[in-house]
Residue, then its C-alpha position, 0 to 999 in steps of 0.5 A: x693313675x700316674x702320680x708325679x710328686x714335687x718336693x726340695x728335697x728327694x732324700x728323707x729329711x723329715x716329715x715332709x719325706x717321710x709322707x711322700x714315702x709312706x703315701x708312694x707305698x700306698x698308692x702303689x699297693x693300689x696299684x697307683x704309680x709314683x715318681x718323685x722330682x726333687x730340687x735340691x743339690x743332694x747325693x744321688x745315692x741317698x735319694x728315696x726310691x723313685x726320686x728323681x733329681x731335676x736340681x740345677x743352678x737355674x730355674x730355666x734348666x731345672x723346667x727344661x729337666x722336668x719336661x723330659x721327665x714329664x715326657x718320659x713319665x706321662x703323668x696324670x696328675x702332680x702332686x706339689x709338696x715343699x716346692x720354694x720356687x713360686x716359678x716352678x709351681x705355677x709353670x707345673x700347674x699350667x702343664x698338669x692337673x695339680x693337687x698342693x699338699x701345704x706341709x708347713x707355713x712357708x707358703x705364707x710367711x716370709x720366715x717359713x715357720x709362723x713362729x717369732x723367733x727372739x720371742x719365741x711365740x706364734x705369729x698372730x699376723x697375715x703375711x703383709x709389708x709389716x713382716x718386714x719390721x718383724x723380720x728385724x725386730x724378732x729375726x723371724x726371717x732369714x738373715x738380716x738382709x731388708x732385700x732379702x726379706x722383700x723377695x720372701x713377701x714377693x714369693x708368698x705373694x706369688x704362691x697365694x695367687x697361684x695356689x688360689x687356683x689349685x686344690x689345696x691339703x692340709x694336715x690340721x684345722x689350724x693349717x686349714x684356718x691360717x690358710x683362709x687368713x692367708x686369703x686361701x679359699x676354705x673351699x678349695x681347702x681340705x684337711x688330710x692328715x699327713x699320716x698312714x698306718x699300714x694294714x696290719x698296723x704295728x704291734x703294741x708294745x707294752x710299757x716295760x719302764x713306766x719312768x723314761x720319756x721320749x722326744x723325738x724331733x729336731x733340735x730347733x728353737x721352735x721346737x721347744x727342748x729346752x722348756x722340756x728340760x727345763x720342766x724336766x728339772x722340777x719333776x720330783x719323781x724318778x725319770x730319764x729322757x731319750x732325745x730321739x733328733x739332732x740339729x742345731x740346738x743341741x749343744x745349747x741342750x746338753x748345757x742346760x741340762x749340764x747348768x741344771x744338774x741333770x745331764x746324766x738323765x738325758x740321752x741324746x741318741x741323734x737322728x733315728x727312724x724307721x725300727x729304730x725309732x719304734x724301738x725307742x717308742x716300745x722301750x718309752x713310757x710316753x711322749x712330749x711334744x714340747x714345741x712352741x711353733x704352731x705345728x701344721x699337724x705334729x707327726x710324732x705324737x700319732x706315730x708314737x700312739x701306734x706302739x700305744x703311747x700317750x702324749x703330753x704337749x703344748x697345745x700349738x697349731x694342729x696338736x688338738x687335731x689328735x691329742x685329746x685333753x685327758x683321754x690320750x694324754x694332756x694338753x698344756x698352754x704354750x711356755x707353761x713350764x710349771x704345768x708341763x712339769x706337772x702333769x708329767x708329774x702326774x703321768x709318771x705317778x700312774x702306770x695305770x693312767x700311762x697305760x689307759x691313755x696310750x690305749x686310747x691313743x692307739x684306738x683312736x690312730x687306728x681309727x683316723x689314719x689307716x693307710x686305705x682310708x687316706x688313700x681313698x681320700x687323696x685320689x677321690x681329690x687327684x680325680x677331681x683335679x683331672x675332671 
């Protein structure tokens, strides 16, 4: 089967790219065959194998430069990813069979995140005309522009229609349930977490330092590294953080650290991935996934319990699909500082306890998301788009 990916970006920008990559090596060693179309303007040089840049300044000209590429390809099937144009989206479901993956909430909030930014919790509300005073009042959408935010409720409008029509995946039952208040048919909804993990799987590495901690992400607001740090702060055992990201939040980090009095402790190590990413996993103790936006699935903690390392988290959007409270690590109420400095307290108290639950963690990722088995159950999809 010929599988066309849609996606902004064709380069690895995150998550989203990271999936793409490690779902197109799988599917190939089926013996499936992928390409990818990418929108935005990017280095041709930096694009992930198989993508193709169809970027343009105009819609019109960005659908002529997928019909050739169509033509050129003969796909059997798209698979749409991140794609922000409702335009786009509709005109390549009525030229192929098409399967949606929804990554994030941007098809259903003006402010792509489902996430308050000014005070820094989870939107509770459906996409409707009361997005509108939000985007001023909590600055949750782009800018300040009322225009602007009209046009992002015009274009969830437009995706919602449109993607009432297709299958829809999903990486948690969050997703899967923001999606249904969205007015998105639970049937047509399927929960495919967005991970793989290749046969033979990575080894486990032992925990050689039982007082170094990780996070790996971005450094947003909604990602939530201040409250790390400041948990950090009231943890009366040794440690040391490595900070596995980058991004625009990061001077804001290193002087809270600073004000705090433990910026030494920290290492801020920029953007990382593949084996050196892994690296920083084997030379960790466990993860914490701090963040305050409801993450649509939170890749980082799986991929972290494949080296067999626990995970202590905020207990937001698709983290309780596979961080299981007290087995392969904790779950801690959003914002509770105070409980989050304790139990990674207590982890750091118990190389046993950090050792049991990130096997735990790794017998369960192996278990759930081995690469054949979410092979197996994406293509039974794409088939049941073409029939």
């Amino acid at each position: 089967m010929k599988i066309l990916h849609f996606n902004h970006c064709g380069f690895n920008a995150g998550g989203v790219e990271a999936y793409i990559a490690d779902v197109s090596r799988a599917l190939a060693a089926a013996g499936h065959e992928c390409r990818l179309l990418s929108f935005a303007a990017e280095d041709t040089s930096q694009l992930m194998p198989g993508a193709v840049s169809v970027g343009a300044t105009q819609t019109k000209l960005v659908l002529a430069n997928i019909q050739r590429e169509i033509a050129d390809f003969r796909p059997d099937v798209a698979y749409i990813h991140a794609v922000y144009e409702p335009e786009i989206a509709r005109w390549v479901a009525d030229q192929l069979p098409t399967v949606a993956y929804v990554h994030s909430p941007y098809l259903i909030c003006p402010g792509y995140a489902q996430f308050l930014r000014r005070s820094r919790r989870i939107c509770p509300h459906p996409a409707s005309p009361n997005c509108l005073l939000l985007a001023q009042t909590e600055r949750c959408c782009f800018g300040r522009n009322p225009l602007g935010h009209r046009r992002r409720l015009r274009q969830v409008r437009a995706f919602v229609t449109i993607y009432q029509h297709l299958s829809i995946l999903v990486g948690s039952r969050f997703m899967q349930e923001l999606l249904q208040r969205n007015k998105l048919s639970k049937e047509r909804t399927n929960v495919l977490a967005p991970f793989l993990i290749p046969a033979p799987p990575p080894e486990a590495t032992a925990i050689t330092s039982y007082d170094t901690i990780v996070y790996a992400g971005r450094l947003t607001p909604e990602k939530g590294l201040p409250c790390l740090v400041r948990a950090l702060s009231l943890v009366p055992r040794r440690w040391r953080l490595l900070v596995a990201g980058d991004g625009p939040g990061r001077a804001e980090c290193e002087r809270l650290a600073a004000d705090l009095g433990i910026g030494a402790r920290i290492s801020f190590l920029g953007w990382l991935a593949g084996p050196k990413l892994a690296q920083v996993y084997g030379d960790s103790s466990f993860l914490v996934v701090p963040s305050l936006w409801p993450e649509p699935f939170g890749r980082v903690g799986p991929e972290a319990a494949t080296y067999g390392r626990a995970t202590v988290a905020f207990d937001v959007g698709g983290v309780s699909d596979w961080l299981v409270d007290g087995i392969t690590g904790y779950l801690v109420p959003p914002s509770d500082i105070s409980l989050l400095s304790e139990r990674i307290t207590s982890l750091l108290g118990s190389p046993a306890q950090q050792v049991e639950m990130g096997r735990q963690a790794r017998t369960l990722a192996l278990d759930k998301w081995s690469s054949a088995k979410h092979v197996d159950g994406l293509v039974k999809h794409l088939l049941a788009a073409r029939s």
